[in-house]
N, C-alpha and C positions, 0 to 999 in steps of 0.2 A: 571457478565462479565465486564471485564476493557477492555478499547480501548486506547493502547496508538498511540503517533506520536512521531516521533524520526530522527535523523539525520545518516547517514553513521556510522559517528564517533562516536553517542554515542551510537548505536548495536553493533559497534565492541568493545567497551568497554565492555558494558554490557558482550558480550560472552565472555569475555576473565575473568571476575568476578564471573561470573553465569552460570550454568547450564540449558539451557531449554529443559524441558521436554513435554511431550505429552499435556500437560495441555493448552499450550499455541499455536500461529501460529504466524507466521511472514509474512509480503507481503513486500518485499524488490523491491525497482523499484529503478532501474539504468537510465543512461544515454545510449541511444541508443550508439553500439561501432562506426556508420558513422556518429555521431555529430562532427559538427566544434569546439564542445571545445573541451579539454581534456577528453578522453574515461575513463571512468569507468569503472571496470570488475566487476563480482558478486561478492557476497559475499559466501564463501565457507566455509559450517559450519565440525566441527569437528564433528565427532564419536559420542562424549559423548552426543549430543545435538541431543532428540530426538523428538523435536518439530516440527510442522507441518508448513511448510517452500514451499513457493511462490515467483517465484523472475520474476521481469515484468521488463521489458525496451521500454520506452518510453519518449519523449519529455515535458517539461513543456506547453504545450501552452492549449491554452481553447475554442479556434476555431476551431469549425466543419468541415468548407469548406477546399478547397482546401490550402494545408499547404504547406509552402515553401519546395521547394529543399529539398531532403534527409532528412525531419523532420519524423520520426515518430509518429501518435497520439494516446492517448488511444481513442478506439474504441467500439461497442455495443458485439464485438466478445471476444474483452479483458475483459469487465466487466461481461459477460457471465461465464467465465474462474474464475475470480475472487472469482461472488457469491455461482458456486460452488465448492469451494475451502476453502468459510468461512462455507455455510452450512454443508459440510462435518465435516468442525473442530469442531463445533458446537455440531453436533451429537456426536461426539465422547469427549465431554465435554470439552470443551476447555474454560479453565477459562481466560486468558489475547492474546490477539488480539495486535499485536505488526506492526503499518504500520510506515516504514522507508524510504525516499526517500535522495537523496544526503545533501538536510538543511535540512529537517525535515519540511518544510514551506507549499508548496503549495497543490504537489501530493500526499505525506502519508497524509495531514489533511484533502485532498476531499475524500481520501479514508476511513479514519474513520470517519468521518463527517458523509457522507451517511452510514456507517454499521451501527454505533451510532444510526442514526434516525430510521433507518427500526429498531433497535432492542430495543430499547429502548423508543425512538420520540421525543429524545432530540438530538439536535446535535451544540445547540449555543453556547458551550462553545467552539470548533473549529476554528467559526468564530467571535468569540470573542479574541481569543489567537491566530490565526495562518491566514493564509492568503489561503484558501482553494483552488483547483482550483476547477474553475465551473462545465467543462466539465466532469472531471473524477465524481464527485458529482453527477451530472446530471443522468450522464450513469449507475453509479452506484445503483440509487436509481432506476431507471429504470429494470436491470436484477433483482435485489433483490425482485423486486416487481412482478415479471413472475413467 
């Protein structure tokens, strides 16, 4: 099983070159639509693409407590959501693991980070190349492990 991390722009690439099929999953996390920046909308895949497809919106932050104003965080209920969502794809054979968030940096690489280590027990090549967020890692590692 491969885990990648990826940016908006290079998923949409990707789907516009390539075909995903049931083999693979996607965890696509947006920017919540009441962020003070520029709103992000999902990603809406085509027909031909019959891969196993997650789409999450949430905040970049990595603080637990109480988060500012209209932030939303990932949470024990979202990574709940998540791990079963990967063990499901799992069962059903799912060879490449596809986590995208707007760069590609923080969110998609806490997310495959922790899939990584629960499935493998490696996960420092992540945080070696990317900038992981903690909390989604954390929480992650945590439902996976239930």
């Amino acid at each position: 099983m491969k885990i990648h991390v990826m940016s908006r722009i290079n998923l949409e690439r990707l789907l516009k070159k390539q075909t995903l099929d049931d083999k693979c999953a996607v965890i696509s996390i947006i920017d919540p639509i009441n962020t003070y920046s520029t709103p992000t909308h999902p990603i809406v895949l085509d027909p031909h693409h019959t891969c196993h497809f997650l789409s999450l919106s949430f905040h970049d932050q990595i603080h637990q407590h109480e988060p500012q104003d209209g932030y939303i965080l990932f949470d024990e209920e979202t990574a709940k959501i998540v791990a079963e969502f990967i063990t499901s794809a799992i069962k059903d054979d799912v060879q490449d693991i596809i986590c995208q968030c707007t760069a590609g940096i923080c969110r998609s690489a806490g997310m495959a980070a922790a899939i990584s280590q629960f499935y493998t027990g490696e996960s420092g090549e992540y945080f070696k190349r990317y900038v992981p967020n903690t909390l989604v890692y954390k929480l992650m590692l945590m439902a996976l492990n239930k």
